[in-house]
N, C-alpha and C positions, 0 to 999 in steps of 0.2 A: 805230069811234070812236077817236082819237088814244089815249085814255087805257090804250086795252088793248094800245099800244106803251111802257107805262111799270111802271116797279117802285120801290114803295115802301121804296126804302134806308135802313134806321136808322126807320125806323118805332116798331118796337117801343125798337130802344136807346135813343130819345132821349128814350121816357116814362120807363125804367128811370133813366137818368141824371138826369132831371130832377127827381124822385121822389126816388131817393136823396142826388141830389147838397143837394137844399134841405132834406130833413130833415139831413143830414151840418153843411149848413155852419149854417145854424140852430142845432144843441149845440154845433160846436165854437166857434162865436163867441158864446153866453154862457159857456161853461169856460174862452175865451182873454181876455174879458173878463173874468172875476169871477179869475182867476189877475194880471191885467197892474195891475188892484184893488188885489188882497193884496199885490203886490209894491211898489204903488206908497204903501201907506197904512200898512204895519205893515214895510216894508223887510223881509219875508219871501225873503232872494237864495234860499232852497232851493227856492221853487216856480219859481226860471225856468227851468229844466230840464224843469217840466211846463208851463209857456207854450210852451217855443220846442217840446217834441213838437205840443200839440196846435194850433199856430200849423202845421204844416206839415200836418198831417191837414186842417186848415180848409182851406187851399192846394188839397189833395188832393182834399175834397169844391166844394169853388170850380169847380177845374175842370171836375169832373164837370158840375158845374152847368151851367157856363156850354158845354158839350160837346153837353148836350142842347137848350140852347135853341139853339144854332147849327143843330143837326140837324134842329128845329122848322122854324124857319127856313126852310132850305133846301127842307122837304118844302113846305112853304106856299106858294115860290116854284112851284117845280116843278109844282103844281097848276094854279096862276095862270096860268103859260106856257102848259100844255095845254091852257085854258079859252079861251085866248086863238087858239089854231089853228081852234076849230071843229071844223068836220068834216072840216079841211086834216091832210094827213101832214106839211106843213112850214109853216116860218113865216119873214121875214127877223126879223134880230137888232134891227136900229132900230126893227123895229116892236114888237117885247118893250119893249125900251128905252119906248119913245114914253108904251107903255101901263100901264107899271109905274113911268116917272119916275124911271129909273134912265139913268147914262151905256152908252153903246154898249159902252164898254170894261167896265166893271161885269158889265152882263148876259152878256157874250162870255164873259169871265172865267169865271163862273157856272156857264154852261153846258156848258164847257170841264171842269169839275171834276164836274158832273154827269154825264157823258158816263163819267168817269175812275172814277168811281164806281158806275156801272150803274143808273142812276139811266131812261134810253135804251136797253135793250137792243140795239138796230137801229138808233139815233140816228146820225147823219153831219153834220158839217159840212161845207160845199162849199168848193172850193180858195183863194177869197178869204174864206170865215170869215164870209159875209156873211148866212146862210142854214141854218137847222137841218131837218135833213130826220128821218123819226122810224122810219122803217122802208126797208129792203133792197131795198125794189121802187122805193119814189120814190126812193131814192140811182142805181141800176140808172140809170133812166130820165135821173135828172141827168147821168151819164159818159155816156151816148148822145147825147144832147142836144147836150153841150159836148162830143163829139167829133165830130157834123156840124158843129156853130159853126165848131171850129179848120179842119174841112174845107173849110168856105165861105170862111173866111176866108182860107188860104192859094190856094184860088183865084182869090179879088178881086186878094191880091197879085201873082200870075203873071201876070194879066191887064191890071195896070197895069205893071208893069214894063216895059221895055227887053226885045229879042229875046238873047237869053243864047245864050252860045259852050256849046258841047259838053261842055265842063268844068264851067262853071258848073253847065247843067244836071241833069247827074250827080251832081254836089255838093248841089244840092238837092234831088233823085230821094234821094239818101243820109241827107240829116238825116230830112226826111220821114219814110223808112222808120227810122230809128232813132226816130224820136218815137213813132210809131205802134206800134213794137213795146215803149217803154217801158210806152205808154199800156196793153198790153196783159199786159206783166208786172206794172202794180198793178191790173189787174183779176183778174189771174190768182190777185195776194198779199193781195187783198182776199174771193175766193171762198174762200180756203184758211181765212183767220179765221175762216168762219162754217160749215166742216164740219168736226165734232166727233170724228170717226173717224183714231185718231193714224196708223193705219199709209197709210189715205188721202194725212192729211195730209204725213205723210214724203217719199213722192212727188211729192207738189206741189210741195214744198220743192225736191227735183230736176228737175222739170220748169222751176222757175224759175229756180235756179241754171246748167241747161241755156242758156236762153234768154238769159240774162245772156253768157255765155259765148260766143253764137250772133252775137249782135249787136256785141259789144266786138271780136269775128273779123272782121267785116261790115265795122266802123268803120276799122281796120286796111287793109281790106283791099277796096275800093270795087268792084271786076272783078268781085266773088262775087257782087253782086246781083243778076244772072237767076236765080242757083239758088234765091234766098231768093222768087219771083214766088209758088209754089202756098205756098210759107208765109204769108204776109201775104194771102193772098184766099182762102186754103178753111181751110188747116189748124186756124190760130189763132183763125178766128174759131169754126170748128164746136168746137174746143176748150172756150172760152168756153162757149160754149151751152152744150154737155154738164155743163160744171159747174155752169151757174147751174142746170140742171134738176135737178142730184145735190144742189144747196144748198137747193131745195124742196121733193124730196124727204125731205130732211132733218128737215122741219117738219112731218111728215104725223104725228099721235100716233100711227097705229095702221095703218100700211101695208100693204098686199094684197100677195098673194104679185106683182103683174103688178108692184108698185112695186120690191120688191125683187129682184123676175129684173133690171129696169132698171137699178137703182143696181150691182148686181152686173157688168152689162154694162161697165157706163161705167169701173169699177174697171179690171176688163181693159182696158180699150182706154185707159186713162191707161199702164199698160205698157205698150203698143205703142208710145203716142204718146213715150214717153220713149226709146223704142228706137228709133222715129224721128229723133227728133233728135240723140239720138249721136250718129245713123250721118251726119248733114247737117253736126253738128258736124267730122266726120272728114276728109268731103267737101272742108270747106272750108280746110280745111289743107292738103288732099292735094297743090294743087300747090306748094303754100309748104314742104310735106315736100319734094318730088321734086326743087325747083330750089335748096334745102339738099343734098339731097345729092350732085347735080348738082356744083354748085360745088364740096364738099368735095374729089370725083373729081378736077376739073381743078386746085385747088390739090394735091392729093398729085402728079400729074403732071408737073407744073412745078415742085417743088420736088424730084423726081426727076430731072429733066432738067438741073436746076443742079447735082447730084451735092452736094447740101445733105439730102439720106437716102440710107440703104442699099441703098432699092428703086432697082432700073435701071429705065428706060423698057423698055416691055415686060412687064415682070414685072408679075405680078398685083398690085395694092395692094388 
């Protein structure tokens, strides 16, 4: 059931507050009354000193007050919405809207800050904000989804188009694989949110920072994309996988030793896998090192040869 992807936030605080706050502002608004009285009927000016304290304490307990029933509130919403998914992991937001008779923006808003709140533990909104999804497996399934979509759809466009020059092609063979591999580093920065294990996490963090790195090379550098062919068809994807296995792993209360030989596994081989991309990272420098230094050589030459340096032609530089 939806509801056991939800957490009662402010639960408790918002009875304490409302509880305190209404017995608080109930005394201090007959003591700011029965003071604002005396001041007003016997020109008593020494009790405004004790108006304008307990004039702020009211304030004080007001807020409280009105803290909890906002918090009321909101849990009352939150139910509502839930009630309203069924036996669905998600729901669109105009249908919240429709059935609560609230505006679109309203409920988005709402939802937005209930999310912000943990109100969802697993809860995702999808890329147009159109649609609340309430747990990690139907989020999963949405980025697979809308990532055949853009697949289908960028092959409708090749297909309509005009026959494309060599360049062109390559130019879109490029964005392509830049999208694809963006696509792949917020999956990669969205499994890292949800494993709890910092020294894991750390890793991750380098594995993405790697990949950021990989591709802004790529971008630069258009000729390197045969090398990137087993990254974008095996590496990345099996990457993926391992982790979304290690992120349900995760969730197991009480894991068997067979669980944790696996998660152990996958640990090591996120080192390799980062030791691999270094080494791809290096790779693709290597000829952009070679024809830097390249060059350097033949400017020291020719600046030798114009007897514009020390060094003679011939002599070692």
């Amino acid at each position: 059931m939806p509801i056991s992807k939800t957490k009662n936030v402010g639960r408790v605080s918002s009875v304490l507050y409302t509880v305190f706050g209404a017995i608080g502002t109930g005394i201090n608004s007959i003591i700011v009354l029965v003071a604002l009285l005396g001041i007003l009927l016997t020109s008593e000016w020494s009790l405004i000193p004790g108006f304008v304290f307990f004039s702020i304490i009211l304030s004080v307990f007001g807020f409280m007050l009105r803290t909890g029933i906002v918090q009321r509130q909101r849990l009352t919403r939150m139910k509502r919405y839930i009630s309203l998914c069924d036996d669905n992991m998600y729901i669109n937001i105009d249908d919240l809207a429709h059935h609560t008779h609230k505006s679109i923006n309203y409920v988005l808003k709402d939802v937005k800050k209930m999310l912000q709140l943990g109100f969802f533990p697993e809860g995702h909104l999808d890329q147009k904000e159109t649609c609340l999804m309430l747990d990690d497996a139907t989020y999963r399934e949405y980025l697979r989804v809308e990532q055949e979509r853009k697949a289908l759809a960028q092959e409708e466009a090749l297909k309509q188009t005009a026959p494309l020059t060599e360049e062109e092609k390559q130019t879109q063979e490029l964005e392509a694989m830049i999208q694809e591999g963006q696509d792949y580093i917020q999956k990669l920065h969205h499994l890292n949110d949800l494993i709890e294990d910092e020294v894991v996490s750390e890793k991750l963090y380098r594995m993405e920072d790697l990949l950021k790195e990989i591709f802004q090379r790529l971008k630069e550098a258009p000729e390197q994309m045969p090398k990137m062919r087993k990254l974008m068809n095996y590496y990345l994807p099996t990457t993926i996988k391992l982790l979304q296995a290690y992120s349900e792993f995760d969730d197991v209360s009480a894991p068997n030793h067979d669980i944790a030989s696996a998660k152990a596994e996958i640990e090591k081989t996120i080192d390799i896998i980062n030791e691999a991309f270094t080494e791809l990272l290096n790779k693709l420098f290597q000829t952009y090192a070679f024809d830097a230094a390249t060059d350097a050589q033949v400017l020291q030459t020719m600046l030798a040869k114009e007897g514009l340096t020390k060094n003679k032609v011939g002599e070692e530089i």
